[in-house]
N, CA, C and O atoms as CSV, one atom per row, in Angstrom:
chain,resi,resn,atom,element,x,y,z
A,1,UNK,N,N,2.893,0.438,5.499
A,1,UNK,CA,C,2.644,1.197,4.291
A,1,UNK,C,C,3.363,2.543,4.244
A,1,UNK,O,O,3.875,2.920,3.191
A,2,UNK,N,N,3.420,3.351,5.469
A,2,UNK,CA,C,4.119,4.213,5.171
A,2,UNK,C,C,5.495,4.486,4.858
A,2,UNK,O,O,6.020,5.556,4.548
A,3,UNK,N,N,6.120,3.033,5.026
A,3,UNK,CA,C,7.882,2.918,3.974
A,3,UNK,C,C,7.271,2.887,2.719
A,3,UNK,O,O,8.201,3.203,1.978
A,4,UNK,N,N,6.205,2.688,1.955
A,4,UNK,CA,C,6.203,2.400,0.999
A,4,UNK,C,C,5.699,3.680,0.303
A,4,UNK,O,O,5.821,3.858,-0.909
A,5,UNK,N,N,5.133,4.547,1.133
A,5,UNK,CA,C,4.859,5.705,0.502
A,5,UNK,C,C,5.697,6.477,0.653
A,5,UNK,O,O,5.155,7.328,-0.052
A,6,UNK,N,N,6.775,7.053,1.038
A,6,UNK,CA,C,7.578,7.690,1.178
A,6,UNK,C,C,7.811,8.752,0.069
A,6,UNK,O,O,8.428,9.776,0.367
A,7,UNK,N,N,7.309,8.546,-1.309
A,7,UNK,CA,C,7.634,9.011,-2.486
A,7,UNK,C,C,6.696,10.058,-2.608
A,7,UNK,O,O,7.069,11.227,-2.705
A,8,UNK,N,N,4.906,9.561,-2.613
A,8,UNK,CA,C,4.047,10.209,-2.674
A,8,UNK,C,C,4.363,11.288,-1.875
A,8,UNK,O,O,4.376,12.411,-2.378
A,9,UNK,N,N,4.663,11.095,-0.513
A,9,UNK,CA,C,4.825,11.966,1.064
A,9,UNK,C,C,6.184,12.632,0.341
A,9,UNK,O,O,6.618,13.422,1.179
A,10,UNK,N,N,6.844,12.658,-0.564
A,10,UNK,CA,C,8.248,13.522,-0.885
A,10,UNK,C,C,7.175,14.533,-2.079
A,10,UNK,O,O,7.250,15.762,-2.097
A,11,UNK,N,N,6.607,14.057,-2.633
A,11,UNK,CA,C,5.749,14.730,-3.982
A,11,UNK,C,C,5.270,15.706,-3.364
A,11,UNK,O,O,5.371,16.818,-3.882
A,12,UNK,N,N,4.601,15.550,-2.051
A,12,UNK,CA,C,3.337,16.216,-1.908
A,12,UNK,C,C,4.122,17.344,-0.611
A,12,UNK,O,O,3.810,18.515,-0.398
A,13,UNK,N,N,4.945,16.715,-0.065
A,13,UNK,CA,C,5.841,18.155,0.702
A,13,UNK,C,C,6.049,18.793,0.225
A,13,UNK,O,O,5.913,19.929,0.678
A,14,UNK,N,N,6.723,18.517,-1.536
A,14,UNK,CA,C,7.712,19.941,-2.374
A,14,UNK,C,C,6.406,20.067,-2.730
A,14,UNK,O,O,6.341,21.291,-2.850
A,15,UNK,N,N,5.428,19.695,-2.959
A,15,UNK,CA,C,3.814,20.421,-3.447
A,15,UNK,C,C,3.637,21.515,-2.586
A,15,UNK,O,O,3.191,22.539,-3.103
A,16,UNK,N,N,3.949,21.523,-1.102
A,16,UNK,CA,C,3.566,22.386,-0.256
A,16,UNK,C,C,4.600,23.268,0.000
A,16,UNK,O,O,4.614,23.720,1.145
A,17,UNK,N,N,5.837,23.790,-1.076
A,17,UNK,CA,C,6.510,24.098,-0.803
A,17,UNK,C,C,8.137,24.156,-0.188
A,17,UNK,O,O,8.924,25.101,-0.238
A,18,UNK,N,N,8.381,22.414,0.567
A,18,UNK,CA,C,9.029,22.450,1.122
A,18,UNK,C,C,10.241,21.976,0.200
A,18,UNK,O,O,10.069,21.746,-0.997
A,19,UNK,N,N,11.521,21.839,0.853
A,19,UNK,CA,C,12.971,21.475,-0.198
A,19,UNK,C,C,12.999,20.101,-0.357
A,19,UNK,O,O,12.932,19.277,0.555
A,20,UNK,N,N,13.094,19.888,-1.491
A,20,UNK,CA,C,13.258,18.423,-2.230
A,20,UNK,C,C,13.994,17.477,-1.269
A,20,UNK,O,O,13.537,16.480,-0.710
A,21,UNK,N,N,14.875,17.847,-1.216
A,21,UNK,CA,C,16.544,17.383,-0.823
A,21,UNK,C,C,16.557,17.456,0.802
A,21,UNK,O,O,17.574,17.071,1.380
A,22,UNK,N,N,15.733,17.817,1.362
A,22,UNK,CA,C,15.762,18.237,3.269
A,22,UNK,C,C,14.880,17.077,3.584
A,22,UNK,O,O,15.076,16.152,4.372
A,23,UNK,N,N,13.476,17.417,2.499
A,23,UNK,CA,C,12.746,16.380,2.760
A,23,UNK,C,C,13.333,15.129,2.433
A,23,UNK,O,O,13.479,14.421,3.429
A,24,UNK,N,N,13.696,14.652,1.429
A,24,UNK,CA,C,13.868,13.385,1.261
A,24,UNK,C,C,14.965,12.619,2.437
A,24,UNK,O,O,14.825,11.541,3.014
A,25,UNK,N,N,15.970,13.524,2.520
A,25,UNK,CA,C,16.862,13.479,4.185
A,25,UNK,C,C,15.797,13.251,4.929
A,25,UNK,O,O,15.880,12.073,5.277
A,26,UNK,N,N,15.018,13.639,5.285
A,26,UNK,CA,C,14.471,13.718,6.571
A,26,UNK,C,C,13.273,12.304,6.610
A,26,UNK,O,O,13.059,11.712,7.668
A,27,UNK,N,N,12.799,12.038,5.717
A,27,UNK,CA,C,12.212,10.613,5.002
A,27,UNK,C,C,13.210,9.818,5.501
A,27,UNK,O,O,12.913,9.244,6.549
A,28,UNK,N,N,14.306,9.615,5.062
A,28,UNK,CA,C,15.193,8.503,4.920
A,28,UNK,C,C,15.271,8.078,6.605
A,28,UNK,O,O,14.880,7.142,7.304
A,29,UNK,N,N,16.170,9.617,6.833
A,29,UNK,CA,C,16.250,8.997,8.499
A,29,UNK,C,C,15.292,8.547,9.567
A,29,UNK,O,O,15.608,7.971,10.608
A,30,UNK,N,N,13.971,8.913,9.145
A,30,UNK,CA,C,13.102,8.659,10.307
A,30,UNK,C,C,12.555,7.468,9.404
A,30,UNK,O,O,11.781,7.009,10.244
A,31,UNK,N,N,12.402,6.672,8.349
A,31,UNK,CA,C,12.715,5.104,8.293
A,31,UNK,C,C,13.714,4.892,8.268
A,31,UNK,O,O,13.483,3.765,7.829
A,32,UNK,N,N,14.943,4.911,8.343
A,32,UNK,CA,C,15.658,4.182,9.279
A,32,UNK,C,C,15.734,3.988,10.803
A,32,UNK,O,O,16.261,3.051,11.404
A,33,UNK,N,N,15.163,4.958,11.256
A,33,UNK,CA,C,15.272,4.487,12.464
A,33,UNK,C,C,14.078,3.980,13.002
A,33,UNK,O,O,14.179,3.454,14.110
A,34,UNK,N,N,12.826,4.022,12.405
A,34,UNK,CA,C,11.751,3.129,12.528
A,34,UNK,C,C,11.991,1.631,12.438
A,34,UNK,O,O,11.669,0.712,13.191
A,35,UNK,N,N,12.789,1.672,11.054
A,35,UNK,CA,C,13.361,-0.071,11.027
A,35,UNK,C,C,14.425,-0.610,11.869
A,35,UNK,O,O,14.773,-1.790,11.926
A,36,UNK,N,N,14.977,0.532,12.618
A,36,UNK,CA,C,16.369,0.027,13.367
A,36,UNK,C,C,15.333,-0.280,15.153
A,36,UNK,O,O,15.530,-1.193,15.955
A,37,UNK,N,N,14.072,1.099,15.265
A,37,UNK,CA,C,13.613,0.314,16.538
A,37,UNK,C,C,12.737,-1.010,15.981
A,37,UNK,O,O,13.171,-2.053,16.471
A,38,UNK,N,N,11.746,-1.180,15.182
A,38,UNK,CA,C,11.156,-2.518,14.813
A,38,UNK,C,C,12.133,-3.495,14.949
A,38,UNK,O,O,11.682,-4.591,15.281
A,39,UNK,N,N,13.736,-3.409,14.741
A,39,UNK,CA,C,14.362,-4.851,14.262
A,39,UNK,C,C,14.773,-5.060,16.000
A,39,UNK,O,O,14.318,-5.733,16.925
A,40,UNK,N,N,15.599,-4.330,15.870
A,40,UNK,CA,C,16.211,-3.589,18.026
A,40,UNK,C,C,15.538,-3.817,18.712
A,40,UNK,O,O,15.695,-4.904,19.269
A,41,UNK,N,N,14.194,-2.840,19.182
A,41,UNK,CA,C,13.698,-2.871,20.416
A,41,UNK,C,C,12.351,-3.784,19.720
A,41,UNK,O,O,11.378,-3.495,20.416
A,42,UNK,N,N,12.002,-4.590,18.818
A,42,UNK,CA,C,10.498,-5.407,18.694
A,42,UNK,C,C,9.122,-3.966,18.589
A,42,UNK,O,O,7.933,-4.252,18.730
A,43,UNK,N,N,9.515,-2.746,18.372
A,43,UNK,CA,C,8.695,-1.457,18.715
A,43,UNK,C,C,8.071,-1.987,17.545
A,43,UNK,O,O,8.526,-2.752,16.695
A,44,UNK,N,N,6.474,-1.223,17.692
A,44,UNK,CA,C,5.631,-1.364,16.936
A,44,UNK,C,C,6.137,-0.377,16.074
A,44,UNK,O,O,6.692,0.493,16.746
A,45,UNK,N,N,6.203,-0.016,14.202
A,45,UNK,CA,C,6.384,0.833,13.736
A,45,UNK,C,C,5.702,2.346,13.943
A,45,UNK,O,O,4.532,2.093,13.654
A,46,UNK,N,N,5.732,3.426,14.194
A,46,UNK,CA,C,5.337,4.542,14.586
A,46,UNK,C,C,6.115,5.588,13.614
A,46,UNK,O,O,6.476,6.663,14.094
A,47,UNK,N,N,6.429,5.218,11.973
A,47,UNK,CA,C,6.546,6.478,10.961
A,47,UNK,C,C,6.085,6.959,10.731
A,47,UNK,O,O,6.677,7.924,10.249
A,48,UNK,N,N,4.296,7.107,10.683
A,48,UNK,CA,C,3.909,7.823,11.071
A,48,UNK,C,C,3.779,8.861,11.699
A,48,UNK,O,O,3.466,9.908,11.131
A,49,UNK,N,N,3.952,8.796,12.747
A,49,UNK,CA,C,3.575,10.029,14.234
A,49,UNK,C,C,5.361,10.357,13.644
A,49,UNK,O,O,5.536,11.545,13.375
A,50,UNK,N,N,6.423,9.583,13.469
A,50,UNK,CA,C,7.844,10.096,13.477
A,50,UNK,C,C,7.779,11.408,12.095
A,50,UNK,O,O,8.440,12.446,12.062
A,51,UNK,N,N,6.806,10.940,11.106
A,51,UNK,CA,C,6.962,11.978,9.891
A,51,UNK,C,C,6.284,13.081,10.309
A,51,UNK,O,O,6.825,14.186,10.261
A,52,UNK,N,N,4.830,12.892,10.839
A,52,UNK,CA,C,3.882,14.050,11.351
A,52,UNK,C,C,4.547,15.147,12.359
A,52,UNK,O,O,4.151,16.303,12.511
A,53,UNK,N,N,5.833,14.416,13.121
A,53,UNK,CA,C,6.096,15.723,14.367
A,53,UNK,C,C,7.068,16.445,13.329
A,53,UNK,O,O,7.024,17.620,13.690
A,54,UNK,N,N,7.807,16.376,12.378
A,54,UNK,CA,C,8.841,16.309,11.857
A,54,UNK,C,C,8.581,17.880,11.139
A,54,UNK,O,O,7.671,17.723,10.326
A,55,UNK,N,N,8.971,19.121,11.136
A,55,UNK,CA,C,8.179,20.441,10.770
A,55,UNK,C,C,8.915,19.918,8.835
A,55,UNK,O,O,8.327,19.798,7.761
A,56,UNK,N,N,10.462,19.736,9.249
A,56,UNK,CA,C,10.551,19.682,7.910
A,56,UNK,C,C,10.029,19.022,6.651
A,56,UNK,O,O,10.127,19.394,5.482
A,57,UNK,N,N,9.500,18.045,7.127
A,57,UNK,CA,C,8.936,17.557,6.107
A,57,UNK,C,C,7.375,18.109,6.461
A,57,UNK,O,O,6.711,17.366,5.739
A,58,UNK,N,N,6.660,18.758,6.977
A,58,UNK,CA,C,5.306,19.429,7.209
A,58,UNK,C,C,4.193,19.042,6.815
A,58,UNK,O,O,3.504,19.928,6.308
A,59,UNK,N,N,3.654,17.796,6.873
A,59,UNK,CA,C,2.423,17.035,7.011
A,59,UNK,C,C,2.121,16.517,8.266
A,59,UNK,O,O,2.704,16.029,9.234
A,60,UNK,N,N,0.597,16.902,7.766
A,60,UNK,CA,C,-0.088,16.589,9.221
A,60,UNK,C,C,-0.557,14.241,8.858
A,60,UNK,O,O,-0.843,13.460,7.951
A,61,UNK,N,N,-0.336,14.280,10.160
A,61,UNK,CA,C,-0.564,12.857,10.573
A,61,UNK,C,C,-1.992,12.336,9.231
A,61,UNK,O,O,-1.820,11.370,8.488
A,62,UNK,N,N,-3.191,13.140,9.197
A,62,UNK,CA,C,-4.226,12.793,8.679
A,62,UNK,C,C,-3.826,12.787,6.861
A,62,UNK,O,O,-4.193,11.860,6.138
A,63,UNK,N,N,-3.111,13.862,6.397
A,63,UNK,CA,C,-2.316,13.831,5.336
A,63,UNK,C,C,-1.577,12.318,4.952
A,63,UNK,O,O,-2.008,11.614,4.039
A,64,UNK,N,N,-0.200,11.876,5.939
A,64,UNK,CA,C,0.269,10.955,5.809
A,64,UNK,C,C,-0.772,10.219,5.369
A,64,UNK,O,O,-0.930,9.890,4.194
A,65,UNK,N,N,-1.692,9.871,6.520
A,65,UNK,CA,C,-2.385,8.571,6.560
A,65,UNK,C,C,-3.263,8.430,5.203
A,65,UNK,O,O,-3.508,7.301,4.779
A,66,UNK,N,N,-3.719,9.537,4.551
A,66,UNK,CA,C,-3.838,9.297,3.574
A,66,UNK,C,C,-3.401,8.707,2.317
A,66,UNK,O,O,-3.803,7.789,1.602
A,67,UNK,N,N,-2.387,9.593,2.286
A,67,UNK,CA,C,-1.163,9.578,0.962
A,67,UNK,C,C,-0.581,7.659,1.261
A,67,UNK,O,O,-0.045,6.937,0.421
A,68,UNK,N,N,-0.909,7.328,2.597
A,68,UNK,CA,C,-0.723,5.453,2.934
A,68,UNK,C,C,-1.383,4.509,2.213
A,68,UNK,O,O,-0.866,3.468,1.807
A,69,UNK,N,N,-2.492,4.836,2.046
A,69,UNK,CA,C,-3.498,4.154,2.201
A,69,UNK,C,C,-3.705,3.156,1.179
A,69,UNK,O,O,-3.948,3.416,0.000
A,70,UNK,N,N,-3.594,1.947,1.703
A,70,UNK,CA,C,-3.330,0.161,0.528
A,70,UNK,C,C,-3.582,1.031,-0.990
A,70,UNK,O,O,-2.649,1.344,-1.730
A,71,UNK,N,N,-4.929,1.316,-1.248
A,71,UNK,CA,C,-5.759,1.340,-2.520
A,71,UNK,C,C,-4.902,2.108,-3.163
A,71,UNK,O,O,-4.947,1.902,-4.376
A,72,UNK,N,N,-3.867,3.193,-2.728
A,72,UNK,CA,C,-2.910,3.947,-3.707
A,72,UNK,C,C,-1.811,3.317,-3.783
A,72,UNK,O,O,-0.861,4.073,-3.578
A,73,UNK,N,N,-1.417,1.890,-4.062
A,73,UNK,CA,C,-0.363,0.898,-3.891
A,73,UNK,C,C,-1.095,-0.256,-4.769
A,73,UNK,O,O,-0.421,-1.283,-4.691
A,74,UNK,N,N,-1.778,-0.361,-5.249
A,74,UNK,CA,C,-2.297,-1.711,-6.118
A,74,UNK,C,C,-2.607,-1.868,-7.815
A,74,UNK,O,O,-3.004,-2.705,-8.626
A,75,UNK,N,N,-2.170,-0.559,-7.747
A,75,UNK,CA,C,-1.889,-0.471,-9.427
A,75,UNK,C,C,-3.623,-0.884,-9.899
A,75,UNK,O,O,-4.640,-0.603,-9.264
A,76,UNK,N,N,-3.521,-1.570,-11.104
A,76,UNK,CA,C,-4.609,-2.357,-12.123
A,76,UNK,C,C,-4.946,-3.500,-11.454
A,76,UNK,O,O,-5.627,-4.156,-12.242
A,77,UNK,N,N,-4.817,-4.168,-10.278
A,77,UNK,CA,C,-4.646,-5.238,-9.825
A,77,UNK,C,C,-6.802,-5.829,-9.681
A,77,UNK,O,O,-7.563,-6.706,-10.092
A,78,UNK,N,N,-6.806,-4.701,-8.900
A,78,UNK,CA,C,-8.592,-4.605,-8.989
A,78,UNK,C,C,-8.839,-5.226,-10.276
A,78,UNK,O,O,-9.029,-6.442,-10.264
A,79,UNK,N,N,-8.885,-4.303,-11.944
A,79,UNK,CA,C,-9.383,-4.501,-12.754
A,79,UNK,C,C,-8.886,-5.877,-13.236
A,79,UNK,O,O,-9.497,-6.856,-13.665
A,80,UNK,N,N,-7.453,-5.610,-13.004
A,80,UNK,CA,C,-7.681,-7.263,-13.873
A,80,UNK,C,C,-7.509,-8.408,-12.943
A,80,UNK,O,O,-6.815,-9.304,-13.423
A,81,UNK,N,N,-7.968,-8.631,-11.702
A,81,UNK,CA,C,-8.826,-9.576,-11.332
A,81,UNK,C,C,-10.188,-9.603,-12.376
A,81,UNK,O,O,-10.261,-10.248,-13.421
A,82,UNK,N,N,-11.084,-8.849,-11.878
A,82,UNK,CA,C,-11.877,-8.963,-12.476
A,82,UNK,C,C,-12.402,-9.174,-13.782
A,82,UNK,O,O,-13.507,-9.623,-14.085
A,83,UNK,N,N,-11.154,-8.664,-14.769
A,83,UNK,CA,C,-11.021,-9.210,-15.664
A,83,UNK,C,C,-10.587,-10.568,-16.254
A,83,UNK,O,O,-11.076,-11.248,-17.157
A,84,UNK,N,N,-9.488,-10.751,-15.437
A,84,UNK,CA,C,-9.618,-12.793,-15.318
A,84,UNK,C,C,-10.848,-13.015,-14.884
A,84,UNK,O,O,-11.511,-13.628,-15.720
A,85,UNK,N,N,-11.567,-12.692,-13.653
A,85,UNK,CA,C,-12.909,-13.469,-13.526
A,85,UNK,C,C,-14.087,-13.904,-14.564
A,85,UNK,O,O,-14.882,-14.842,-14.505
A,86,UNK,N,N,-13.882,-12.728,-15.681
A,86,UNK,CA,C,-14.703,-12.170,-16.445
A,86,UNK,C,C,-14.857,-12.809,-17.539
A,86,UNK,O,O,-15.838,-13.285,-18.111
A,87,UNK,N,N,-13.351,-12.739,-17.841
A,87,UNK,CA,C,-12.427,-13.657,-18.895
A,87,UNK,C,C,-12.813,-15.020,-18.700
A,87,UNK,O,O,-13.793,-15.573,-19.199
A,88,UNK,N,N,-12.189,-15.383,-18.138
A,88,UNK,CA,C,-11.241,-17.183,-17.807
A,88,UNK,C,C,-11.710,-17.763,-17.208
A,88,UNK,O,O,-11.441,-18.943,-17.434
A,89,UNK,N,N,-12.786,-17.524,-15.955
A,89,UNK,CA,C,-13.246,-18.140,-14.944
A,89,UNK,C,C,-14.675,-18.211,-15.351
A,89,UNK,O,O,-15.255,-19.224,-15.743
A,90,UNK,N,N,-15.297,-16.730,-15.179
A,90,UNK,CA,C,-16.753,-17.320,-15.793
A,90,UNK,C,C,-17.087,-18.169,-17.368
A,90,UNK,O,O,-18.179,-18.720,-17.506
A,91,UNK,N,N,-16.165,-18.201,-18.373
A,91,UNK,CA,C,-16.544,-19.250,-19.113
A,91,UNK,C,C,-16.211,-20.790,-18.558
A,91,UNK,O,O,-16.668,-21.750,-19.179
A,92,UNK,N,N,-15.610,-20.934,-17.678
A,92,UNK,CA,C,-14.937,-22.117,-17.225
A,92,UNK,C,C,-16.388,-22.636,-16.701
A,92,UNK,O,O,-16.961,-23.618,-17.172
A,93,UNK,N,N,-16.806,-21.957,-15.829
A,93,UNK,CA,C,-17.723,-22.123,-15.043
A,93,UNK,C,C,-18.828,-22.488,-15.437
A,93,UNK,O,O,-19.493,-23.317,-14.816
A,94,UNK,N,N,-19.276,-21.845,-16.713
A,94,UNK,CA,C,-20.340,-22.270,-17.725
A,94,UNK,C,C,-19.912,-23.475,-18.729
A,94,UNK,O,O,-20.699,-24.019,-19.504
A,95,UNK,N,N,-18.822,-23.735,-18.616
A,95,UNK,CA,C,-19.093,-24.750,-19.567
A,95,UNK,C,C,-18.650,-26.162,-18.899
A,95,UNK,O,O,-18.613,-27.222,-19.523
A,96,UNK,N,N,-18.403,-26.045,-17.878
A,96,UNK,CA,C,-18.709,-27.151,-16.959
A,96,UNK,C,C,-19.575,-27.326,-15.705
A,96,UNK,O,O,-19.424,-27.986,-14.676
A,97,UNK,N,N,-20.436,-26.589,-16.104
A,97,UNK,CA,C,-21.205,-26.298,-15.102
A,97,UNK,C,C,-22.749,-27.791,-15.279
A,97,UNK,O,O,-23.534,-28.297,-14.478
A,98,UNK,N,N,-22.550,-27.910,-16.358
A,98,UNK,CA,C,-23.232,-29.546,-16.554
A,98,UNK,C,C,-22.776,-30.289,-15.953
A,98,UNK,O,O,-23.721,-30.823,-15.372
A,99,UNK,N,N,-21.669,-30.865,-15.577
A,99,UNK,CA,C,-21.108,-31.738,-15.295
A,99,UNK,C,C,-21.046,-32.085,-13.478
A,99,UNK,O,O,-20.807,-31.272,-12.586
A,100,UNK,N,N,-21.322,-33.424,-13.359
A,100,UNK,CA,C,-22.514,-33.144,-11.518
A,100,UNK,C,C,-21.161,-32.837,-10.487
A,100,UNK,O,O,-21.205,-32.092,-9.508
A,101,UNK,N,N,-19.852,-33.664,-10.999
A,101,UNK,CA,C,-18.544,-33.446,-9.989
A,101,UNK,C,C,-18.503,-32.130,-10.175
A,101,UNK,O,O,-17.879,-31.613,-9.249
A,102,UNK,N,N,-18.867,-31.388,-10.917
A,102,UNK,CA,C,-18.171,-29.990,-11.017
A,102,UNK,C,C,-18.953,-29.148,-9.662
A,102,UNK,O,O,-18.525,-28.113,-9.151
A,103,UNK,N,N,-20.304,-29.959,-9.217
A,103,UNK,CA,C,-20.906,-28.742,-8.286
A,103,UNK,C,C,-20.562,-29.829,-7.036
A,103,UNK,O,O,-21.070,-29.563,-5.946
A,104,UNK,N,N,-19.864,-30.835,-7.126
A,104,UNK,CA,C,-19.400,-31.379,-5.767
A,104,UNK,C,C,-19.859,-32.406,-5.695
A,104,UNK,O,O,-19.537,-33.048,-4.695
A,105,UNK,N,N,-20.714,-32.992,-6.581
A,105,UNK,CA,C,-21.600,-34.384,-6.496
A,105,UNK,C,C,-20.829,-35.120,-6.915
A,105,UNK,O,O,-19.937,-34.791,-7.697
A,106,UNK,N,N,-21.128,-36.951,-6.217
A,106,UNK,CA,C,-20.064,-38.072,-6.910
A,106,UNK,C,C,-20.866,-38.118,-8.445
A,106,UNK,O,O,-21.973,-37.719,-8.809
A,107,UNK,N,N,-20.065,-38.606,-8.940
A,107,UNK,CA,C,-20.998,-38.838,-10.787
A,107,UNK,C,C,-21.039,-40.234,-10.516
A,107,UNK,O,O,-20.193,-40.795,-9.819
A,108,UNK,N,N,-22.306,-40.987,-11.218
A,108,UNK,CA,C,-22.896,-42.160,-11.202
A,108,UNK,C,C,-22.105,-43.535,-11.942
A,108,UNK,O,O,-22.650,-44.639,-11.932
């Protein structure tokens, strides 16, 4: 997740002050070379701890891990599940819900 946040983690450095353009350099290279040890040495990814030591880009590890985190990566996806469920599935469900194959039984 944290290649994928990279953007938020560029937002929120120049939030704190730091240079647009140093940071985003400094983003780039430490995933690349996260992806060059993952592909190279089999290393577990560690962009993390590589962005956190990093002064120029100046977030702390607990920051990153935030600004990571799945639920700020899924858009509407929540709601409209649930909205198909809501929609499309629970009428499905009710209106074959008479029917005995529908709850797993052989029909006669």
């Amino acid at each position: 997740l944290p290649f994928l946040a990279t953007e938020n983690l560029l937002m929120e450095s120049v939030k704190q002050g730091h240079d647009r353009q140093t940071v985003h350099e400094r983003l780039r290279f430490h995933s690349l070379e996260a992806a060059r040890q993952i592909k190279e040495e089999g290393s577990g990814p560690n962009l993390v701890s590589l962005f956190a030591q990093d002064d120029q880009i100046g977030l702390s590890k607990e920051k990153i891990e935030e600004l990571s985190k799945p639920e700020h990566f899924v858009g509407r996806s929540v709601e409209q599940t649930h909205e198909f469920l809501t929609e499309i599935v629970a009428p499905l469900i009710k209106k074959y819900a008479a029917i005995p194959s529908f709850h797993g039984e052989t029909p006669l």
